[in-house]
C-alpha positions as CSV (number, residue, x, y, z in Angstrom):
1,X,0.0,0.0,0.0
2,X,1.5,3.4,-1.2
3,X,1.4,6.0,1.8
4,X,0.8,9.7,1.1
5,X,3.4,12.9,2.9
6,X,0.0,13.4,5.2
7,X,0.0,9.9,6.5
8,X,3.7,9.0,7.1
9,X,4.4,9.5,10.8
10,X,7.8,10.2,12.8
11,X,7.7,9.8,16.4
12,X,9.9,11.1,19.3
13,X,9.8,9.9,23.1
14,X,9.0,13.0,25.2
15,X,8.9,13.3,29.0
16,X,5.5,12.8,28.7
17,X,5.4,10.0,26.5
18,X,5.6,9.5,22.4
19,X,4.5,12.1,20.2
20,X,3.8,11.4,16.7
21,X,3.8,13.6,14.1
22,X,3.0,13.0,10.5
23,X,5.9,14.2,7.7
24,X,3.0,16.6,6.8
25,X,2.9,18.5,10.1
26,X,6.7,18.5,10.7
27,X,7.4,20.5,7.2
28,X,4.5,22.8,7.9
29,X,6.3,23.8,11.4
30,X,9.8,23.9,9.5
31,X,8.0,26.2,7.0
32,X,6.7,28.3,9.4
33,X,10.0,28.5,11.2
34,X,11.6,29.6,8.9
35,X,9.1,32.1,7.9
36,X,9.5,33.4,10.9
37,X,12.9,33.6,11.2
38,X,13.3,35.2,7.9
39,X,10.7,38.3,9.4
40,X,12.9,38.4,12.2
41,X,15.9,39.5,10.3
42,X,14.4,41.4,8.2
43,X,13.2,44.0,11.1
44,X,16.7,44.1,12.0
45,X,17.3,46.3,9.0
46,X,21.4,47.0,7.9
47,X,23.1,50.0,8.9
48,X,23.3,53.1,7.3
49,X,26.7,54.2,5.4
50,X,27.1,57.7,7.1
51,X,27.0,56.6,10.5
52,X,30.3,58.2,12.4
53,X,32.1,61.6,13.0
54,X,31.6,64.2,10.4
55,X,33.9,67.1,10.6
56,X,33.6,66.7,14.5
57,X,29.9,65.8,14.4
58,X,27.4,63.1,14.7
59,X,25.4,62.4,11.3
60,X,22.0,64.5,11.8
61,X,18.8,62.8,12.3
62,X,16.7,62.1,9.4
63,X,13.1,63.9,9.2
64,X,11.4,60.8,11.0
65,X,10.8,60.9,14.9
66,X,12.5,58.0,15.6
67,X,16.1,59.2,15.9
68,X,17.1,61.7,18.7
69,X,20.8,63.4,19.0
70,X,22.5,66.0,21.1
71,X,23.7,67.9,18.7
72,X,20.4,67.9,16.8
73,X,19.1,71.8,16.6
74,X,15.2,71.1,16.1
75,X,13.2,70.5,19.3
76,X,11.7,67.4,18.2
77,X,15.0,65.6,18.1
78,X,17.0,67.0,20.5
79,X,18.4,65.1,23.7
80,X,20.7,66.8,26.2
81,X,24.3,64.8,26.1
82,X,25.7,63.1,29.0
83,X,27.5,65.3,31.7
84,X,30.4,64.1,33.5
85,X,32.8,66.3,36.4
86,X,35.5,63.2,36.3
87,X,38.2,62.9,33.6
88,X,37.0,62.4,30.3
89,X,38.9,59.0,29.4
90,X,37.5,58.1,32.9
91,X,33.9,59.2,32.0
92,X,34.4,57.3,28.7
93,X,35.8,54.2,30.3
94,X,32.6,54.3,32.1
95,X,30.0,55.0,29.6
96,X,31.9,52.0,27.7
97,X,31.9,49.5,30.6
98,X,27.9,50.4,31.3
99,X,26.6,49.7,27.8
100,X,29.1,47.0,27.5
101,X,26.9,45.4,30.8
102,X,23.7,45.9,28.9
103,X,22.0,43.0,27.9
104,X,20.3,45.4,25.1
105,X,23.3,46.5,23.6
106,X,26.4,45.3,21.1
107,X,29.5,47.6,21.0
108,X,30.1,47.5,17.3
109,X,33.0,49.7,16.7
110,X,35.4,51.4,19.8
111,X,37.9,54.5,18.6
112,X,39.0,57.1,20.8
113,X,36.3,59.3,21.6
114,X,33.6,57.4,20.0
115,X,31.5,54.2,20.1
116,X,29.0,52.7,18.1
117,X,26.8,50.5,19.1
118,X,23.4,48.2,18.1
119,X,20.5,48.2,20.5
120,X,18.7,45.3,20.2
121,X,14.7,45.3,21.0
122,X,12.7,42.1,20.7
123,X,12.1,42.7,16.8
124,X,14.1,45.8,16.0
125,X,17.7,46.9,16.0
126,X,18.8,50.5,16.2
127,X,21.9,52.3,15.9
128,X,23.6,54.3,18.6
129,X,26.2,57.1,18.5
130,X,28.6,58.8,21.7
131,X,31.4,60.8,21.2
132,X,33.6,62.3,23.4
133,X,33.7,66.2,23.3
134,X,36.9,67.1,26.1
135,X,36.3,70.8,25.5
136,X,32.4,71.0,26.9
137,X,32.7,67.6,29.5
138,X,29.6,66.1,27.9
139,X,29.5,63.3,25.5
140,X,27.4,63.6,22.8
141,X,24.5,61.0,21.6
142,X,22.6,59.7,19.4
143,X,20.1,57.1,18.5
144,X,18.0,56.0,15.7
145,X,15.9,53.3,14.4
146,X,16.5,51.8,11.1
147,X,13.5,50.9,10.0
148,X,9.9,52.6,10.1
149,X,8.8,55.7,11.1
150,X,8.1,56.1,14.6
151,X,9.5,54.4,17.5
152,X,6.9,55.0,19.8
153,X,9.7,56.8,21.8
154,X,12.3,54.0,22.5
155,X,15.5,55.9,21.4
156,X,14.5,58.7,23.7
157,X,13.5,56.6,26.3
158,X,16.5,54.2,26.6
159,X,19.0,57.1,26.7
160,X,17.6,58.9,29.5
161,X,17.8,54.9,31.1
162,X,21.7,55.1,30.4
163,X,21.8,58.8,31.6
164,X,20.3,57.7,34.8
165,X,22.5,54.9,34.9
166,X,25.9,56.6,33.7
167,X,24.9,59.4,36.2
168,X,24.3,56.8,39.6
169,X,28.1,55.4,38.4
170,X,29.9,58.8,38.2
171,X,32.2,58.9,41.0
């Protein structure tokens, strides 16, 4: 007798006892797994080409609301930088070894003065700028999404969390 994909059954031994499943069902799930996988990294977006210092600058914000920077001039994008009274290498080494401790976050690329990093959300990645400016004792931010249009607020939000946090470790 000549079985059909729907009929042919693989079985595992669970905790609970065997589970059968037929060949049907298990390339459905591996389907759908993959589906799913593929919409994962696909929110995840790649990073834009002109991220880095500029002629001693961040990259400005595009015209979406889901980017804010310190060094951006219009209200709606503007976020005050981080303040530090220590030495700036040690307010750097700081700021490095608190978003290094961030289960949110990736340092991507470490120069002098500046770090780039990825915050990671459950479906989104967005990019993250701080750069060192000696002169003024503030280092300068920046975060942006890089996909949509509106973040709901999350860049905002999660660098006033690392303010609050850089400011509870400054010694």
């Amino acid at each position: 007798m000549k079985k059909t994909v729907q009929e042919w059954h693989i079985c595992t031994v669970m905790a609970d006892g065997d589970q059968c499943r037929t060949l049907f069902q298990l390339l459905q799930r591996i389907i759908l797994m993959g589906l799913v996988s593929w919409l994962l990294a696909a929110c995840s977006g790649t990073p834009p080409n002109d991220l880095g210092v500029h002629d001693g600058r961040l990259v400005d914000c595009p015209a979406s609301p889901n980017c804010v920077s310190s060094q951006a001039d219009d209200h709606r994008h503007h976020i005050e930088p981080l303040v530090f009274s220590d030495s700036p290498e040690q307010a750097f080494a700081r700021l490095e070894k608190l978003l290094a401790e961030r289960g949110d976050t990736a340092i991507v690329t470490r120069r002098p003065g500046y770090l780039r990093v990825e915050f990671r959300t459950t479906l989104f990645v967005d990019d993250g700028e701080f750069l060192l400016d000696n002169q003024h004792h503030v280092i300068h931010v920046r975060s942006a999404s890089r996909l949509g249009y509106s973040d709901l607020g999350k860049n905002r939000s999660r660098i006033e969390q690392i303010r609050r946090e850089f400011a509870g470790v400054q010694q």
